[in-house]
N, C-alpha and C positions, 0 to 999 in steps of 0.2 A: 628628586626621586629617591634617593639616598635616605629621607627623613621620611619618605612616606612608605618605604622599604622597611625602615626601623619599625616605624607604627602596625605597619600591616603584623610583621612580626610579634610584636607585643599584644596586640587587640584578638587576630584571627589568626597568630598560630602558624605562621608562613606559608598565607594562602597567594596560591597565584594565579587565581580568578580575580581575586581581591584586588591584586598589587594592578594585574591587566585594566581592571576596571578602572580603576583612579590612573592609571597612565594615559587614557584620552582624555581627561581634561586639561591634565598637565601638557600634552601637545597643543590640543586649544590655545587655550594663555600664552604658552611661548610663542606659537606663531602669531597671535593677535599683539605680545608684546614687543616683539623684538622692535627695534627700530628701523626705520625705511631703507637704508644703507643697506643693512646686516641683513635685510629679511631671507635673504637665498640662501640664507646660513642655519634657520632652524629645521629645515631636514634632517641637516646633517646632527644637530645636535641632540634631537631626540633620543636617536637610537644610541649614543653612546649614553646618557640621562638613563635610557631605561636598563643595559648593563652595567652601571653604578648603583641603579636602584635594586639592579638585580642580588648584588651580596648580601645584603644581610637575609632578602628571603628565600633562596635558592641555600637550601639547606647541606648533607652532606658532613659528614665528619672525619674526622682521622686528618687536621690539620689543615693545610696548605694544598696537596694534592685531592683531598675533599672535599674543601671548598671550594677549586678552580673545575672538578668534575662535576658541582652541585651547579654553578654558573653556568656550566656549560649545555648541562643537559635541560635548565629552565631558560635557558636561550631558542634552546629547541624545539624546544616543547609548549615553548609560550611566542613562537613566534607569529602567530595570527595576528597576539594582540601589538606587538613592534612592527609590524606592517600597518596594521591597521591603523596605529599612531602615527607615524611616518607618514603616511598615505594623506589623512586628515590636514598633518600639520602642511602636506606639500601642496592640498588645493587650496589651502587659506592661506600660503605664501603667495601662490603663483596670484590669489585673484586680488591680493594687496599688490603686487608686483604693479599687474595689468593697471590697477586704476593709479598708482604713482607714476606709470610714465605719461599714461591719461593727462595728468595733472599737468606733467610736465612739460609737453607737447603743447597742451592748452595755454599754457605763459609766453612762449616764445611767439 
């Protein structure tokens, strides 16, 4: 998210429709990727993904205190789409969850 933070910045200018838009595929993929174990674990990692992706396009100047108020306020302000990912990534854990114990139930 970090590298598609950077891009969004470079391409569109530090749009964050832009950065929202490319963050549901990126919860896609991690929930489709993570491994069987770990999978109740990319909820939780999304939403921190999507505020590391948030610095570079979460604008704000005047240093350190302007760019933790530029974060702050595109967390805010852009939180539709960190729910929306979140949300996404939690029903494509939970329905990977449901068929690996399926699985798993079915062996014994």
């Amino acid at each position: 998210m970090f590298l598609l933070g950077c891009l969004d910045t470079l391409l569109f200018g530090e749009s964050m429709r832009v950065y929202g838009v490319l963050f549901l595929p990126v919860c896609v993929l991690t929930a489709l990727w993570v491994r069987a174990g770990d999978v109740l674990t990319a909820p939780v990692v999304v939403p921190i993904a999507f505020a590391a992706g948030m610095l570079p396009v979460a604008g704000g100047g005047g240093g350190l205190p302007g760019r933790l108020m530029g974060l702050f306020t595109g967390l805010a302000t852009q939180a539709g789409w960190l729910y929306g990912g979140t949300l996404v990534a939690g029903v494509i854990v939970l329905v990977r969850r449901v068929q690996w114990v399926r699985r798993r139930r079915r062996r014994w």
